[in-house]
DRENMI-729304 format. One record per residue (C-alpha): residue in one letter; x, y, z. Coordinates in steps of 0.5 Angstrom, whole numbers, padded with zeros to 4 digits, always signed. Example, Ala and Ser with C-alpha at 12.3 -4.5 7.8 and 13.67 -1.06 7.14 Angstrom:
A+0025-0009+0016 S+0027-0002+0014 
***
This chain:
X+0060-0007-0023 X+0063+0000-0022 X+0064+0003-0015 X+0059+0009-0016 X+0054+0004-0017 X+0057+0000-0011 X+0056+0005-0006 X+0049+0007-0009 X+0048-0001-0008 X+0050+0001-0001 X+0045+0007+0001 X+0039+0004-0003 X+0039-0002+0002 X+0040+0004+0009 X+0034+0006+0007 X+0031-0001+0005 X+0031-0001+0012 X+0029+0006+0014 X+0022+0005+0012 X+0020+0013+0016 X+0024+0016+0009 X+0018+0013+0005 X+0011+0015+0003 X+0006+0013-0003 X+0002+0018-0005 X-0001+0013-0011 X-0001+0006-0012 X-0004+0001-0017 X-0004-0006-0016 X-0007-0013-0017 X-0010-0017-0010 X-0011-0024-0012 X-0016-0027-0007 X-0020-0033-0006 X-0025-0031-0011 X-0020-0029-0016 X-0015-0022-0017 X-0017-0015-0015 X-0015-0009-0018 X-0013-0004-0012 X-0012+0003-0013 X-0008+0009-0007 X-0008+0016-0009 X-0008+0021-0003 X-0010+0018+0002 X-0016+0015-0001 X-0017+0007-0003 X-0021+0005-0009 X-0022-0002-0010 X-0026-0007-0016 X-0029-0012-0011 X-0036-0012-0009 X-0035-0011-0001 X-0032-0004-0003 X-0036-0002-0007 X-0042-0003-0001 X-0037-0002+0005 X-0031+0003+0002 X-0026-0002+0006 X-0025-0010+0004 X-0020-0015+0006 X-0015-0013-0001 X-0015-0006+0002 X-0014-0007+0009 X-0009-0013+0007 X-0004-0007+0004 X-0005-0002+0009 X-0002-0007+0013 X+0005-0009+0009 X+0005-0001+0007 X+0004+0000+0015 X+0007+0008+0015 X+0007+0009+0008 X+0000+0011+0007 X-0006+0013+0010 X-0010+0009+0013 X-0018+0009+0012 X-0022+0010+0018 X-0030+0008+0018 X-0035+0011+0022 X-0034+0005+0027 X-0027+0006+0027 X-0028+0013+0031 X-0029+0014+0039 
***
């Protein structure tokens, strides 16, 4: 590996740990859950997701779960019974 490649090395993994530097604005992805994967989608703050929970409720475990690992780096959805 050639030195420029090195020190690109280096900085990737300073902002790996510096989490602040990101923010998704759009995300696809497969959720595998208890009653098999479900495909969850994030563009601009809203979450999309196949499962029939989120159809009903607009939030469900596969969305939640995301909002956690990608806590600070996307918005959270807030229902009605979130707000004061």
């Amino acid at each position: 590996m050639d030195y420029a490649m090195i020190t690109k090395l280096d900085k990737a993994k300073r902002y790996a740990k510096e989490r602040e530097r990101f923010k998704i604005n759009s995300l696809k992805c497969s959720v595998d859950g208890s009653n098999g994967p479900h495909i969850v989608e994030y563009h601009d703050g809203n979450w999309k997701c196949d499962c029939s929970f989120f159809q009903s409720r607009g939030r469900c475990s596969h969305t939640m779960s995301l909002e956690i690992i990608l806590e600070d780096m996307v918005d959270i959805a807030y229902d009605q019974t979130d707000q004061p």
